[in-house]
N, C-alpha and C positions, 0 to 999 in steps of 0.2 A: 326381214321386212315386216310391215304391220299394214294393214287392209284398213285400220281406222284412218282414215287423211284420206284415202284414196276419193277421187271424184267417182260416180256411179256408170261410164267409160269404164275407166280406169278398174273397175270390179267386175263389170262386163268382160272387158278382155281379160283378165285374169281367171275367170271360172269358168272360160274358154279354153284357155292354156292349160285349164285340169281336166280337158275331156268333157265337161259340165256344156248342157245348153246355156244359149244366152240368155234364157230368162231369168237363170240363177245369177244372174246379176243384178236385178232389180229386187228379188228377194234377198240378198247379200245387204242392199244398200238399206233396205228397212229395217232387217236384224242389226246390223250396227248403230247407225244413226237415230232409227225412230225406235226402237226396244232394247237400245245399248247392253249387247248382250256381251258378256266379259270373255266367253269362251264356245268355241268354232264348235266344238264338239254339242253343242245346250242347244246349236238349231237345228231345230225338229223339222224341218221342211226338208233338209237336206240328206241324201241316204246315208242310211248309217254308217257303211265299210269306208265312204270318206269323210265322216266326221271322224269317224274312232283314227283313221291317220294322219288328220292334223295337226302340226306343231302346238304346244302348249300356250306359248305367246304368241298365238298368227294375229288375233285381233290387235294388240295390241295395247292392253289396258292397265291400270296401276292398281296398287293395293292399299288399304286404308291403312296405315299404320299406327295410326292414333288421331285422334280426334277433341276438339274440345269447346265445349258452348259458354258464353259470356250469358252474363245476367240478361243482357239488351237482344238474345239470341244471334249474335254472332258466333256461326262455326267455325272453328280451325283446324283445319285437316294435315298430318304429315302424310304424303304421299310415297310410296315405294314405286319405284322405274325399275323396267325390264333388268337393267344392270346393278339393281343393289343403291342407287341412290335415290336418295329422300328430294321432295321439293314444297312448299308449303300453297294452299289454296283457301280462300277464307269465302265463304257463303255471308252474303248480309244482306236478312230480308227485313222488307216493310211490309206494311200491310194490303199494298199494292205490287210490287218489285219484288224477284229474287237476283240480286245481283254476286255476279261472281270476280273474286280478284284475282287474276292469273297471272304465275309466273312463267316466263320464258326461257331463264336458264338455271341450271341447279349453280346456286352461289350467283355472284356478282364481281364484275373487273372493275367500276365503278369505285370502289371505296370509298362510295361519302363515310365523314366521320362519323356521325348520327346516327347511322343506318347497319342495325343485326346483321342484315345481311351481307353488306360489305366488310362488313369484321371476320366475315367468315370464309371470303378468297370468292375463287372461281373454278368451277369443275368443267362444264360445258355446255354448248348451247340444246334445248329440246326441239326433238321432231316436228313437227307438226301435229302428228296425232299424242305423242305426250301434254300439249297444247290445249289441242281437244277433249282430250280424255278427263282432264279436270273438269269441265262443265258438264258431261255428261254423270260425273261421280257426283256432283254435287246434286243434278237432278233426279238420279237413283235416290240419293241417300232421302232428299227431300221428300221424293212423290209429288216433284210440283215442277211445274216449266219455268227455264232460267227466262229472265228478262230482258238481263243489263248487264254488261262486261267492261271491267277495265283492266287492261294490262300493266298494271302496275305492283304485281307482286314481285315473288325476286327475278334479280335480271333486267339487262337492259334490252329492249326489246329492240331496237334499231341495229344493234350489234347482229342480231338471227334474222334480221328485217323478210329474206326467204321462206323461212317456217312460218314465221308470222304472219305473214302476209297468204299464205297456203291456208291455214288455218282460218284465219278473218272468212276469206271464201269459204270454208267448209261450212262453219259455226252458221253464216247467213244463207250459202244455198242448201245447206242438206240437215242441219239444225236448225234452220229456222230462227233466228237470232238476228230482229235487225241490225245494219249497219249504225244509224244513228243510235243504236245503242249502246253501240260499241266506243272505249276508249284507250286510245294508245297513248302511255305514259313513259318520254323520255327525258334523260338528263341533258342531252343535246350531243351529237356526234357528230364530227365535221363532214361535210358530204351529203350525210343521211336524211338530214329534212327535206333540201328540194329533192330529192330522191324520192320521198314518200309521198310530196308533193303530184308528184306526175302519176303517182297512183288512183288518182281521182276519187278516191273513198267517200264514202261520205262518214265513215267516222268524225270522232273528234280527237283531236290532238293536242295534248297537256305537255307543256313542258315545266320541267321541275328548275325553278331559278332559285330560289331559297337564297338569295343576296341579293342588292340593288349595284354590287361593284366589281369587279373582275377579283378584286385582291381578297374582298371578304368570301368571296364565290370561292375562291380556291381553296381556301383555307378551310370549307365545306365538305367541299367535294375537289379530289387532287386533280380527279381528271379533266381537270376545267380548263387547266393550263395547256393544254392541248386546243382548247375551244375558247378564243377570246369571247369574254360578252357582248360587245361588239358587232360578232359576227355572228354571234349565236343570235341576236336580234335582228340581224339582217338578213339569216335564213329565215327564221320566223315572219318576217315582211312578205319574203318572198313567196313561202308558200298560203300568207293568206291573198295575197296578189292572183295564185295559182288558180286554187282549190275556191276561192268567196268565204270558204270557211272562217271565223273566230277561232282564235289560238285559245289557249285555256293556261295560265302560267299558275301551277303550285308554287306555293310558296310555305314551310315550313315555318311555324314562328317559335323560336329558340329564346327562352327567358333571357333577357341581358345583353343579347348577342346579336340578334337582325330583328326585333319587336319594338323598337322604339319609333318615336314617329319620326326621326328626320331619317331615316333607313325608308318607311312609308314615303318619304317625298321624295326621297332619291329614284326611288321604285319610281315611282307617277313618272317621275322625268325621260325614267329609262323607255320604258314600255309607252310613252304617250304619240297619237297619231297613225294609229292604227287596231282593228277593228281585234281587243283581244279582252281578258277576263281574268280577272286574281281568285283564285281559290286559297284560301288562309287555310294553317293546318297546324293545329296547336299540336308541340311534340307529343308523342308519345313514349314517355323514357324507357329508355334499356339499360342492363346492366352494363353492361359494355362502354359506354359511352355517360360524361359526366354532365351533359345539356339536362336544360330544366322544362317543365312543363310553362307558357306564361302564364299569367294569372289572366281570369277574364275582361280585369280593368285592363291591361295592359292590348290584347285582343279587340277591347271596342275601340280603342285610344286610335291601335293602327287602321281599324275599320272605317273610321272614322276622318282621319286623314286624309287616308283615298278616294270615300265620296266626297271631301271640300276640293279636291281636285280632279273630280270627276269622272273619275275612275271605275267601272263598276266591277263591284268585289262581292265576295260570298265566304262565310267560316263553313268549312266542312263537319259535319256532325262526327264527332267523336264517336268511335265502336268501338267492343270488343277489348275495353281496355284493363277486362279482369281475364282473357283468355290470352296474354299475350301477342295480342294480333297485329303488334309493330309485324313486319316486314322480316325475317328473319329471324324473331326469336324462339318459334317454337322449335325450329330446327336445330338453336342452337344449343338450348337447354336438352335437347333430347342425343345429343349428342353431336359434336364440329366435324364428325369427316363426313357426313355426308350419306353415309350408308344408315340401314337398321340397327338400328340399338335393340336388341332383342331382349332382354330383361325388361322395358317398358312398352312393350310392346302391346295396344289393346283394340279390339274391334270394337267397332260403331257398332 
């Protein structure tokens, strides 16, 4: 078990069940959540003869296994889990915002082709408080209050939609993280949008389309043939019907491959008639994978198409792109199964 996810009930009745009065439940939920303390034993409020027999991982928290900052100060963090596996987290601040990018599962079943971390399989989904735990490391490591979150590090998040959704609530009632500033980023799961749908969030919700066509879609990402586009846009209807909310469609631009502009009108066509948003996203290359970066003529070219049909689009600001901070590749370089690689091993 781990005490970080839990709601401050949920820590109540627990330091109950250790013989504890109930008020060590309200001091439980502040040494977790607001002093993110990595270890049961370090709160000082609580008597000593049961802090000294606490389990080693009762909170729950991860360990920096390596770390690394881009020239534009992008962090990238490998994180170690309770069980010996790695997951990646990337911090990117502005000079107003610290926003955090969180992964949900160690690895990916997804296998887009482009994508580090689909080259590198799929291990399992994370708890909740492994979920957690990266935002709170990232505000350690900083000494600054997280902002902004998006779910789109490794992992499909709709696949854990449980944890994830445990988590969303923790981050905003007991971290303090609003919802609007929250982003969940999927490739599109059959079922799982209006499902997320009825969740009433006020998050925002991205979906990763990175093609205008079912067949170039697939050829992308394999797991699409499971998800016609079709009906992947027809969930998306439905849950802005739902929610009032703006969909938000990434869209990856791949030198050669979906950058050109009649791929941009194909797009307009797909997505037109309802209340949604193109975020362009110039690759970021991996070794793994032979795609190109497009050139920035090519970027305004398709920008540019989409406002003549009126489309409203946005290019996302390129980070981190001298720390490795594609999606999977610090993991993979530091080694593919998933565990510590103990020879490269370094503290923040």
């Amino acid at each position: 078990m781990a005490l970080l996810g839990m709601t401050a009930q949920e820590l109540t009745d627990w330091v109950q069940s250790q013989g504890q009065p109930a008020y060590r439940g309200k001091q439980l939920h502040e040494w977790i959540y607001s002093k993110a303390v990595r270890n049961f034993r370090d709160i000082t409020v609580f008597p000593k003869q049961w802090r000294e027999t606490a389990p080693d991982h009762l909170i729950g928290r991860s360990t920096i296994v390596h770390k690394t900052t881009a020239d534009d100060g992008t962090a990238k963090y490998l994180l170690e889990l309770g069980d010996g596996k790695t997951i990646e987290t990337v911090a990117i601040p502005t000079h107003d915002r610290l926003t955090v990018c969180i992964s949900t599962q160690v690895g990916c079943p997804m296998a887009c082709d482009f994508c580090a971390t689909g080259k590198g399989g799929w291990h399992r989904n994370l708890a909740n408080h492994e979920i957690i735990d990266q935002v709170l490391t990232v505000q350690e490591d900083w000494q600054r209050r997280v902002t902004h979150l998006v779910f789109m590090g490794m992992g499909e998040p709709l696949l854990n939609l449980d944890q994830v959704l445990s988590a969303i609530h923790r981050l905003n009632q007991d971290v303090g993280i609003g919802q609007r500033h929250m982003t969940v980023s999927t490739v599109g799961v059959p079922y799982q949008i209006p499902k997320f749908a009825q969740q009433h969030l006020q998050v925002t919700l991205a979906v990763s389309l990175h093609a205008p066509d079912q067949n170039l879609r697939q050829q992308l990402i394999p797991s699409a043939k499971h998800y016609p586009i079709d009906r992947l846009i027809a969930d998306c209807k439905e849950y802005v019907q739902i929610t009032g909310r703006r969909i938000s469609f990434e869209y990856t631009l791949l030198a050669g491959v979906n950058d050109l502009s009649s791929h941009a009108m194909a797009l307009a066509e797909l997505i037109r008639g309802f209340q949604c948003h193109v975020n362009l996203i110039p690759y970021n290359p991996i070794a793994e994978a032979d795609y190109q970066r497009p050139t920035p003529q090519a970027v305004q070219a398709f920008v540019q198409t989409l406002e003549k049909l009126h489309i409203a689009v946005s290019v996302r600001q390129t980070r981190g792109l001298t720390t490795a901070s594609a999606c999977g590749q610090l993991r993979s370089q530091l080694g593919k199964s998933g565990h510590r690689d103990r020879e490269v091993r370094t503290h923040s």
